[in-house]
Steps between C-alpha positions, in 0.01 A plus 500: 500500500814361684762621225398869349615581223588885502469770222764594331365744284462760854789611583533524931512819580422664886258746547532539817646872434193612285149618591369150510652432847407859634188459745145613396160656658284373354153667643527264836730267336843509652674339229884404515583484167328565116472164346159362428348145435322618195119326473520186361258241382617195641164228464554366862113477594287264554304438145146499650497680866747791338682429837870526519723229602594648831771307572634492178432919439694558864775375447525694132427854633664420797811393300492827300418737796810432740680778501301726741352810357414372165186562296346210328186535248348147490371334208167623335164406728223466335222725703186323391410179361368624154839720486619120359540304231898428505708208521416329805733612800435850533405606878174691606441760761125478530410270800594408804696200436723688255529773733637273801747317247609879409548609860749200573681616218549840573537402890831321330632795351407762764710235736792613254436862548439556195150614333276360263243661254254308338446512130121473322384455183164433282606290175268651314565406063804347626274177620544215340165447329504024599580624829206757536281225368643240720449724812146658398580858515461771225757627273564851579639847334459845457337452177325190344653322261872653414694166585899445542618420190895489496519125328572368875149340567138477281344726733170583364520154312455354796311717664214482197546151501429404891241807493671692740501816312744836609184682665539889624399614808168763550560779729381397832666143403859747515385672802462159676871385388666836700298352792634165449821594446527695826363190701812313354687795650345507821512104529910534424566744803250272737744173387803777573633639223687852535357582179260468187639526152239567211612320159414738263753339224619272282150440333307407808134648519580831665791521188217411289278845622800696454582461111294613236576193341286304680295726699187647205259552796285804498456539807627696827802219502569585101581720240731818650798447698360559774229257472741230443667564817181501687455113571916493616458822739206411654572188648828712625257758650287173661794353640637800612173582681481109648888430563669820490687669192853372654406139436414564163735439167462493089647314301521640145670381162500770274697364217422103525350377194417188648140378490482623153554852628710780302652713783601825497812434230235379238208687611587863598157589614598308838720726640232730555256278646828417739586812583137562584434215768850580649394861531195384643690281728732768594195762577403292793851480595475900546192479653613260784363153381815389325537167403823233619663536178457446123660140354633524155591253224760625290540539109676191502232234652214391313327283775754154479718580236753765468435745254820542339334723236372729717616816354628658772874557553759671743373839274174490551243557799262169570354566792605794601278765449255331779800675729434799364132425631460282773750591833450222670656181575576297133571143476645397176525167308602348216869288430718667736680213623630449120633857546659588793625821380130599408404428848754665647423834242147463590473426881778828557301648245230639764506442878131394434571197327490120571582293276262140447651192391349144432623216310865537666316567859330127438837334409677721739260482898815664673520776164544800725786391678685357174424808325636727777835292517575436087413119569415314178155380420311220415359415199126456468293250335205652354343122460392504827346859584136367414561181632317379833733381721861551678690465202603872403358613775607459853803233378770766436802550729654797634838632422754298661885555440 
C-alpha cells in the first residue's frame, strides 16, 4: 500500500501518559509496555503441509513486534491434524516441519525483544463439513448431532449430505484430546514460544464442552458445572505439569454469541459456569500453579463482527466480575481502538490489565508507537485478512510525518 488512507473516524490521541505505556511483569516476561497483538486468523499456510510461509510470516510478526518488550499472541495453530477442517491456510503445530517454520518465527520476534505466545485451537462443530470430507477426518463435538445453525452456512445439510455426520466423542476418545492438546503445547515451547494459550472461546471445541447448549453428554465431561469445566482444566493441569503453569493462558468469551452461541446476556445460566472455571483457575493460582494470564473477549466482539447490540453499556459490569475472581494477570479484547476513552478507562482501570488489539494492529505494524504519540491510523481492509498472500498483510507502511 504506497498511499494509506487513514481513519478518520479515531480521533489521535497519546497514551503515552496512561497505564498502557507503564512497564509490566509478566511471570518472566519483562514487558515494556501493555499493548497486545490480539490472535488473529490470518490463512498464511501452506494448504497441504499446514506449514507457514516463513518468509512471508517473519516479516508480519516481525513487523508487529518492534518495539522491544511487546507481547504478541500469534494466530490460532492447529495442534493435530484431525483438529481441521477450515479454510485452507491455517498453520499446525504437530510435526517437525511445522515446528522448525515456528521456531524461525519466534527467533524473529525474540530478536525484537519482545515475546511471543502461541495460540491453539481444535475446530471442533465449527468445521466446515466439504472441508472435513475433502481432508478425511471426522466431524467432531461435544455432543452428536446439535449443528450451527445461525442462517450463515447449511451445516448439517452438508454434513448429511457428504456423510460426514457431527459425531461425539466416548470418554477415553476425550481423555486422548487433553493428551493431544498438551503435545501441541509442548511442541510450541520446543519451536520457542514464551507461552501456550488454550482457545476455550468463540465456539471452538473446548467452547463447545463448556455450554450446555451444545454439551448433553452424560458423562464425567457433562452435566454439572463442574463437569463442563473438566475437559478445559485438565489440559491446563497437563500443560502445567509438561510446560509449567507460567506458560499457560485461557482464552474465554463469555458473552459471544457467535457460533450460534447465546452468551451470558441471553443465557444467564453462563455466568455461573464462568465464574466456576475462573474460580477453578484462580484455586491453582493460590495453590502455586498459576497460570500466565486469562485473555478475554469483551461484550462487544462476536468473533469478526462487532457486536453493537451487545447489551452492555458504561452502567453495567461485562466482564468484570472475573476480577472479583481471578487475581491474576487479565488481557482484554474487543473494539478498543474505536474507543480510546474506553481503553484508556479500562487499561487505568486495574494495574493488571493489558489491553489486546487486532484489526488496527494489522493495518497499523508500528501500532504501539503511534498509539503512545496520538499519531493517526490507518485504515484496514478487511478484504484481505483471509487472503493468502502480501496484500493486507506485510504491505502496510509505518507512520511517517
Amino acid at each position: 500500500m504506497t498511499s494509506p488512507e487513514f481513519d478518520n473516524k479515531i480521533k489521535p490521541v497519546p497514551l503515552k501518559d496512561t497505564n498502557l505505556f507503564k512497564p509490566f511483569k509478566l511471570g518472566d516476561l519483562e514487558l515494556q509496555h501493555r499493548l497486545v497483538l490480539a490472535p488473529l486468523t490470518r490463512l498464511r499456510a501452506d494448504f497441504v503441509t499446514f506449514v507457514l510461509n516463513v518468509e512471508l510470516s517473519s516479516k508480519y510478526y516481525d513487523q508487529r513486534s518492534k518495539t522491544p518488550g511487546s507481547l504478541i499472541i500469534t494466530e490460532a495453530a492447529l495442534y493435530s491434524y484431525e483438529a481441521g477442517g477450515y479454510y485452507d491456510g491455517k498453520p499446525g503445530i504437530w510435526n517437525q516441519e511445522q515446528i522448525n517454520a515456528w521456531s524461525k518465527i519466534f527467533d524473529k520476534i525474540h530478536s525484537n525483544g519482545s515475546f511471543v505466545v502461541q495460540q491453539l485451537f481444535h475446530l471442533g462443530r465449527q468445521a466446515i463439513p466439504e472441508k472435513v470430507f475433502e481432508k478425511g477426518i471426522t466431524y467432531r463435538a461435544p455432543t452428536s448431532g446439535i449443528y450451527i445453525d445461525d442462517g450463515s452456512y447449511p451445516y448439517e445439510e452438508k454434513a448429511k449430505e457428504l456423510n460426514t455426520p457431527l459425531t461425539e466423542y466416548t470418554t477415553e476418545e476425550v481423555e486422548e484430546e487433553v493428551k493431544n492438546f498438551v503435545q501441541g503445547g509442548i511442541n510450541s515451547i520446543k519451536a520457542g514460544a514464551d507461552g501456550v494459550q488454550i482457545h476455550a472461546a468463540n465456539g471452538y471445541l473446548l467452547n463447545e464442552f463448556l455450554d450446555h447448549l451444545t454439551n448433553k453428554r452424560t458423562d464425567k465431561y457433562g452435566g454439572s458445572l463442574e463437569n463442563r469445566s473438566r475437559f478445559v482444566l485438565e489440559i491446563v493441569d497437563g500443560l502445567s505439569e509438561a510446560i509449567g503453569a507460567e506458560k499457560i493462558s485461557v482464552r474465554l468469551s463469555p458473552w459471544s454469541q457467535y457460533g450460534d452461541f447465546k452468551g451470558i446476556q441471553k443465557d444467564p445460566e453462563l455466568l455461573a459456569q464462568y465464574a466456576h472455571i475462573v474460580g477453578e483457575l484462580e484455586k491453582r493460582r493460590l495453590d502455586g500453579k498459576g497460570i500466565q494470564f486469562i485473555d478475554l473477549v469483551e461484550p462487544k466482539i462476536d468473533g469478526g463482527r462487532v457486536n453493537e447490540d451487545s447489551g452492555v453499556t458504561k452502567d453495567t459490569h461485562g466482564n468484570e466480575f472475573i476480577y472479583d475472581i481471578w487475581k491474576g494477570p487479565i488481557v482484554r479484547a474487543g473494539n478498543y481502538i474505536q474507543e480510546i476513552e474506553r481503553l484508556k478507562k479500562d487499561v487505568d482501570h486495574d494495574d493488571r490489565t493489558l489491553i489486546a488489539v487486532g484489526r488496527h494492529f494489522v493495518s497499523n505494524p508500528d501500532l504501539v508507537e503511534r498509539l503512545k504519540n496520538g499519531y493517526p491510523l490507518t485504515k484496514y481492509d478487511r478484504s484481505t485478512f483471509y487472503t493468502s498472500g502480501e496484500a493486507g498483510y506485510t504491505d502496510y507502511p509505518n507512520y511517517s510525518a
